[in-house]
C-alpha positions as a Markdown table, in Angstrom:
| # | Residue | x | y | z |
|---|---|---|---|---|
| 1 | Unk | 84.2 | 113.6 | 106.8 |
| 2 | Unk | 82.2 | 110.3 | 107.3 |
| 3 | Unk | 85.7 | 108.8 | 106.1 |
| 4 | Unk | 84.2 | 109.4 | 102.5 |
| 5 | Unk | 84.9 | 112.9 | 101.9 |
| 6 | Unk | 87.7 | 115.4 | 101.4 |
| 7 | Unk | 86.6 | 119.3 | 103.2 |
| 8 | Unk | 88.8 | 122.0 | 101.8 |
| 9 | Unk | 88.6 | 125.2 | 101.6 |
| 10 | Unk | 90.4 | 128.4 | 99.9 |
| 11 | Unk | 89.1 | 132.1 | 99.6 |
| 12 | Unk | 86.2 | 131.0 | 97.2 |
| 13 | Unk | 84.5 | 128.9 | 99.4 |
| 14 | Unk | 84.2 | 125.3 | 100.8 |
| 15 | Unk | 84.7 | 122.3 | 98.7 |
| 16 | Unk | 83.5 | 118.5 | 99.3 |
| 17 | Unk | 85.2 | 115.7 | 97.5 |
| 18 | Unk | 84.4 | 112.5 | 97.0 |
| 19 | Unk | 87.6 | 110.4 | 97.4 |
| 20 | Unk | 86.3 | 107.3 | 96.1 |
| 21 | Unk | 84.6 | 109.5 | 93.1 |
| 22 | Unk | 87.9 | 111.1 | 92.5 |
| 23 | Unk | 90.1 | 108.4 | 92.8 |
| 24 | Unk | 87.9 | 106.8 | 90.2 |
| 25 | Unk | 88.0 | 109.6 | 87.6 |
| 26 | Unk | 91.9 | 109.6 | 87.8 |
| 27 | Unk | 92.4 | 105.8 | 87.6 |
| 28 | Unk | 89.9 | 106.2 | 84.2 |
| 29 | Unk | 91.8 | 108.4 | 82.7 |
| 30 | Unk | 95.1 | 107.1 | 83.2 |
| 31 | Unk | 93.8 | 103.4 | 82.1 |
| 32 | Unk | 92.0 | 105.1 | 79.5 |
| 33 | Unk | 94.9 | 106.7 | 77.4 |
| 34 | Unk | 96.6 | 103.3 | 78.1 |
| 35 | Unk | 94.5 | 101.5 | 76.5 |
| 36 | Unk | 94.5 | 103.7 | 73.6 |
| 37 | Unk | 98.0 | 102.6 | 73.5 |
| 38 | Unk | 98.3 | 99.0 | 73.3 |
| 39 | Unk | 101.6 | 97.2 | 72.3 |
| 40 | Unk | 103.0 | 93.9 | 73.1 |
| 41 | Unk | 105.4 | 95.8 | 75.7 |
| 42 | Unk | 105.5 | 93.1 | 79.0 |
| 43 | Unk | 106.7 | 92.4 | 82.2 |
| 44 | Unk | 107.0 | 89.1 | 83.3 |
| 45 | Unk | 105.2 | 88.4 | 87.0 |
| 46 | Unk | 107.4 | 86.9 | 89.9 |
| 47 | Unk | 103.8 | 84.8 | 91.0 |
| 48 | Unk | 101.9 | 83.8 | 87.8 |
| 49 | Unk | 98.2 | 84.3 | 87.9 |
| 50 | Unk | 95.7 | 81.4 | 87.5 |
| 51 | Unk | 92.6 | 82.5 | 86.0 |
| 52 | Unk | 89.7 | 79.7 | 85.8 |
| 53 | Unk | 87.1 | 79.7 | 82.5 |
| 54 | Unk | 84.8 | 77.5 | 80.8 |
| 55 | Unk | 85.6 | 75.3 | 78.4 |
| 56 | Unk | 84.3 | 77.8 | 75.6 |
| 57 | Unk | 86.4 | 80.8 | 76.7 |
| 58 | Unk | 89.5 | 78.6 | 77.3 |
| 59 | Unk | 89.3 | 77.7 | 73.7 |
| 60 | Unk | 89.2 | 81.2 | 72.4 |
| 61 | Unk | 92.3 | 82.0 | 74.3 |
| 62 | Unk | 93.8 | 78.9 | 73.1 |
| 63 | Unk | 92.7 | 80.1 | 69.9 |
| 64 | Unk | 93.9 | 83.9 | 70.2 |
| 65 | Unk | 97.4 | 83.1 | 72.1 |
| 66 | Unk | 99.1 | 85.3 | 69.7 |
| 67 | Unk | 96.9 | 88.2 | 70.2 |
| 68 | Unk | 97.1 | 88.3 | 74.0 |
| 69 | Unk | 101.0 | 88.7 | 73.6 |
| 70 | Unk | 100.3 | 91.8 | 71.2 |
| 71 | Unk | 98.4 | 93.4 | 73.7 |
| 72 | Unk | 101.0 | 92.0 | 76.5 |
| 73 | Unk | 99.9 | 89.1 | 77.8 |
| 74 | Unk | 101.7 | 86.0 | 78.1 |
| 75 | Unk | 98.9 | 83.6 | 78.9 |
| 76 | Unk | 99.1 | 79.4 | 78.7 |
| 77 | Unk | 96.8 | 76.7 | 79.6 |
| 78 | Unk | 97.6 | 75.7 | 82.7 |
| 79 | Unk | 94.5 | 72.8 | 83.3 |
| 80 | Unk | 91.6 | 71.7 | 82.3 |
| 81 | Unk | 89.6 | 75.2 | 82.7 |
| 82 | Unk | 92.2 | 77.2 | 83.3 |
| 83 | Unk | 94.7 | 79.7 | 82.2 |
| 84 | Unk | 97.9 | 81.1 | 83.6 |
| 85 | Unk | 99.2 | 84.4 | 82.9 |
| 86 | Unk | 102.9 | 84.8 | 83.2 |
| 87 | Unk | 103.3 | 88.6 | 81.6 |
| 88 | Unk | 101.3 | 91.5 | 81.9 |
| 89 | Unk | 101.4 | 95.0 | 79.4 |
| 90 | Unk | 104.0 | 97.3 | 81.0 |
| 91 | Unk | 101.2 | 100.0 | 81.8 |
| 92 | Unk | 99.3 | 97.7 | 84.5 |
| 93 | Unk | 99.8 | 99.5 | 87.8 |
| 94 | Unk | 101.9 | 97.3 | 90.1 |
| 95 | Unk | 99.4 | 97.8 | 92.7 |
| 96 | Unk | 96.7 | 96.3 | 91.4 |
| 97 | Unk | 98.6 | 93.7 | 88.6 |
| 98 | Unk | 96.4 | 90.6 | 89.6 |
| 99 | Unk | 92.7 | 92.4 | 89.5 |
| 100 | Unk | 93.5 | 94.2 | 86.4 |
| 101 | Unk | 94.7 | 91.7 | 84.7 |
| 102 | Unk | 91.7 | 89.3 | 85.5 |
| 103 | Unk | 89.7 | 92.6 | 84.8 |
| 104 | Unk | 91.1 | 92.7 | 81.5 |
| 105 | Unk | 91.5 | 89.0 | 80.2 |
| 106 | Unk | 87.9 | 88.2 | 81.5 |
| 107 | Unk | 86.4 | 91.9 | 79.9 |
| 108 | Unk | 88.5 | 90.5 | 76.6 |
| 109 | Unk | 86.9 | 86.8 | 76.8 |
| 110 | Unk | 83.1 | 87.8 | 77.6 |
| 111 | Unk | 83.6 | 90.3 | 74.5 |
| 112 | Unk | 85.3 | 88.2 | 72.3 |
| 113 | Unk | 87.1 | 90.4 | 71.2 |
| 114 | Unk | 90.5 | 91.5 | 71.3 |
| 115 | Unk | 90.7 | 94.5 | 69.7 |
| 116 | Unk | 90.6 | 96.7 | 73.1 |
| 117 | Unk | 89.8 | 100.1 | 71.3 |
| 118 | Unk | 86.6 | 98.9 | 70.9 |
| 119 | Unk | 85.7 | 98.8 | 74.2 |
| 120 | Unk | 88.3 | 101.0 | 75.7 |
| 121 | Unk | 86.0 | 103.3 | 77.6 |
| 122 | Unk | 83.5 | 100.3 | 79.2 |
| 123 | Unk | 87.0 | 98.2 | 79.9 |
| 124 | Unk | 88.6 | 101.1 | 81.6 |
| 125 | Unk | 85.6 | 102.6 | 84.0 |
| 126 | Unk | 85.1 | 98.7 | 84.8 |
| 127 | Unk | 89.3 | 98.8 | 86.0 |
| 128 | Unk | 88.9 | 102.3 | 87.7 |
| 129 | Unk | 85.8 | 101.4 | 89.7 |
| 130 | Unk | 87.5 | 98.3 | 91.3 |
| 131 | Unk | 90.8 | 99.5 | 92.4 |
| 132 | Unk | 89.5 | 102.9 | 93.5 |
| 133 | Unk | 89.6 | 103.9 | 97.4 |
| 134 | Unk | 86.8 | 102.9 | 99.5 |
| 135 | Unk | 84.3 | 104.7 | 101.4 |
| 136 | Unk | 85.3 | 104.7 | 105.0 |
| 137 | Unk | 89.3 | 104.8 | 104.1 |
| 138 | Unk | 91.3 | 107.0 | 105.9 |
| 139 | Unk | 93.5 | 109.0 | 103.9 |
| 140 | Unk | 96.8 | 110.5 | 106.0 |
| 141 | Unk | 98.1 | 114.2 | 104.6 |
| 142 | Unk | 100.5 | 112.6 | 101.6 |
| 143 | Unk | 97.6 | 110.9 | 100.0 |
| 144 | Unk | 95.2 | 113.3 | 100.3 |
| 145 | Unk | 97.6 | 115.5 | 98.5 |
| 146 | Unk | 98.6 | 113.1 | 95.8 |
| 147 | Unk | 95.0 | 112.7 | 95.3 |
| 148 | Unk | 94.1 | 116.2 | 95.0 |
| 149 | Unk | 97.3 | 117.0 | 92.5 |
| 150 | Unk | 96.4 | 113.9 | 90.4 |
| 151 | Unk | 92.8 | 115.3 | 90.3 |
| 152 | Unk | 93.8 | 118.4 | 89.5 |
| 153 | Unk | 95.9 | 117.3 | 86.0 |
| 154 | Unk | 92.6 | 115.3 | 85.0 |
| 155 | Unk | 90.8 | 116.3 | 82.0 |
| 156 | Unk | 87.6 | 116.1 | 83.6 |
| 157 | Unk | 87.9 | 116.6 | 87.0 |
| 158 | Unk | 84.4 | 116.8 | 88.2 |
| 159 | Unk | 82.9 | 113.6 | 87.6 |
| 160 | Unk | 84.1 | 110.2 | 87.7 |
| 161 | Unk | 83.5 | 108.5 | 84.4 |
| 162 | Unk | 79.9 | 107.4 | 85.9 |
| 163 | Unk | 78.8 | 110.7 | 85.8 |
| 164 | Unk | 78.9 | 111.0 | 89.8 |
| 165 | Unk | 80.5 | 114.4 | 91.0 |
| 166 | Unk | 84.1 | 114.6 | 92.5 |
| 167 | Unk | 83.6 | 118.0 | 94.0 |
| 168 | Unk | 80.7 | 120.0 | 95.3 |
| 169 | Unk | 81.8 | 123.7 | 95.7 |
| 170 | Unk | 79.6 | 126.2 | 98.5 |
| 171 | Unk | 80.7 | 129.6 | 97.9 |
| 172 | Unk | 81.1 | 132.0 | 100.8 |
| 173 | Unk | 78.1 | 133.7 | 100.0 |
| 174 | Unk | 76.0 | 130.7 | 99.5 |
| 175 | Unk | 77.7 | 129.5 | 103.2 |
| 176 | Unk | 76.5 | 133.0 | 104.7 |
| 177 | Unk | 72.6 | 132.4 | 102.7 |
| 178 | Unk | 72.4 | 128.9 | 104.5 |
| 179 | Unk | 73.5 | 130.2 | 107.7 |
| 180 | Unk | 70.5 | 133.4 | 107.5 |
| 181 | Unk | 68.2 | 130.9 | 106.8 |
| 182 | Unk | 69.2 | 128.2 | 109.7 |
| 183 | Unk | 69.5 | 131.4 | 111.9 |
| 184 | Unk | 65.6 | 132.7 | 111.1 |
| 185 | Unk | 64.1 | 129.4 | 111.7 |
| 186 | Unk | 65.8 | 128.8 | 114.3 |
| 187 | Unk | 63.5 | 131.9 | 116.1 |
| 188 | Unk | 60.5 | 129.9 | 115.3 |
C-alpha cells in the first residue's frame, strides 16, 4: 500500500506495517548486540574506502590507530585530510560495508571516543536508519517474508528504535465498528 506499507491479515484482524519502520527496528537490533560485542575480528576490503576529515579529526585517528584495529578497523592516512580504511569488524553487513563504516569511523571521530559501548544505542539507531528500506520500495514475496520472520524474532517488534510503530493491528470487530459508522453516515 502506497509502496510504504505491508497489509496482512490472519483471523484476528488486519495488520499495517511499516516496512521502512520495521526494517529499521531489525537492523537496530542486530547492530545493536554487535556492538555490544566488539573485537578486533576483521575482514580486509577488496576496494579500500577513502574517508575525508579535518585536520583535527585526522590527528585523533593518527593518534588512536591502535584502537581502531581493536574494534576492527584497519585505517591509514592516506593524504592530507584523509583516511583510508582497508579492514572492517567481521559483523558489518556486506551490503552496506562502505556506509556503515563511514557511519561508524565518523560517529567515533565527532565523539571522540572509542570506547563504542558508550554510545552503542545512538551509534546503532544512526546505522539502522540509513540502510533501512525506503518508502516507495517495492518489496517482491521473498522479501516481504524475510522481513516479517526477521521482525518477528525481534525483541521489540513494535517500534523502531525512534519510537515510531512497526505495526498497527484493526481487529475484526473494530473493522465491522468502522464500517457501521461509514454505513450510517453515509444515509445522511
Amino acid at each position: 500500500f502506497f509502496g510504504t506499507y505491508l497489509l496482512c491479515q490472519n483471523q484476528d484482524g488486519l495488520y499495517i506495517i511499516d516496512q521502512h519502520a520495521a526494517a529499521e527496528r531489525i537492523r537496530y537490533e542486530y547492530y545493536y548486540e554487535h556492538l555490544g560485542k566488539v573485537d578486533g575480528s576483521n575482514q580486509p576490503l577488496l576496494i579500500p574506502i577513502n574517508i575525508e576529515l579535518t585536520k583535527d579529526l585526522l590527528l585523533f585517528v593518527n593518534e588512536k590507530m591502535d584502537q581502531f584495529e581493536k574494534i576492527g578497523f584497519i585505517v591509514e592516512e592516506s593524504g592530507p585530510t584523509s583516511i583510508c580504511v582497508r579492514s572492517i569488524p567481521l559483523w558489518i553487513n556486506d551490503d552496506d560495508i562502505e556506509d556503515t563504516a563511514e557511519r561508524i569511523i565518523n560517529f567515533l571521530l565527532d565523539h571522540k571516543t572509542l570506547d563504542v559501548s558508550k554510545i552503542r544505542d545512538s551509534l546503532a539507531k544512526s546505522i539502522s536508519c540509513k540502510g533501512a528500506i525506503k518508502a516507495n520500495k517495492s518489496l517482491n514475496n521473498e522479501e516481504i517474508s524475510s522481513l516479517l520472520e526477521n521482525l518477528g524474532n525481534c525483541k521489540n517488534p513494535f517500534t523502531c528504535p525512534h519510537g515510531r510503530p512497526t505495526i498497527i493491528k484493526f481487529t475484526n470487530f473494530e473493522i465491522e465498528k468502522m464500517m457501521c459508522v461509514f454505513w450510517r453516515f453515509s444515509w445522511l
